[in-house]
N, C-alpha and C positions, 0 to 999 in steps of 0.2 A: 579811297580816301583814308585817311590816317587817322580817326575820332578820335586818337588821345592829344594828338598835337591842336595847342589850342588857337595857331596862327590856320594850320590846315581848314579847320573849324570856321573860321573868319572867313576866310577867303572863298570858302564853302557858299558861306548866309552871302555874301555880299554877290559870287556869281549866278543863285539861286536869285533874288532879289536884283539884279541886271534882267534878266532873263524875262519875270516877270512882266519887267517894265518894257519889254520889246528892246531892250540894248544888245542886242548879242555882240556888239563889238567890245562891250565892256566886259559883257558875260567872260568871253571869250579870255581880253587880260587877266580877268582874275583866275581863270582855271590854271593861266600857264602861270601865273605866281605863284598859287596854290602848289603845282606842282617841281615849282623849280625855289622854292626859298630857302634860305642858306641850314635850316632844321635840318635836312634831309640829305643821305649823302649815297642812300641807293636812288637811282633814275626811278621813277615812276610811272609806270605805264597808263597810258590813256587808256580809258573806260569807254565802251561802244553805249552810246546813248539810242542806239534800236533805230535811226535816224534812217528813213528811205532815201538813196540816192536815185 
């Protein structure tokens, strides 16, 4: 995650805060806005969350 950008930041609180609340379908949009919003113009690579498949 980008902690100087302060939209990354947002998007951050708001899929942490989905998550929480059992939303993962929300969690979920806000990572990919998080990672795709017009700040940023290197791709950003997903983060492995240690998730067992």
């Amino acid at each position: 995650m980008n902690d100087v950008c302060p939209t990354c930041r947002h998007y951050a609180a708001l899929h942490e805060q989905a998550k929480r609340a059992g939303d993962y379908s929300k969690a979920t949009d806000y990572e990919v806005l998080r990672r795709r919003h017009p700040a940023h113009t290197v791709h950003i690579p997903r983060q492995p969350e240690g998730r067992a498949t």
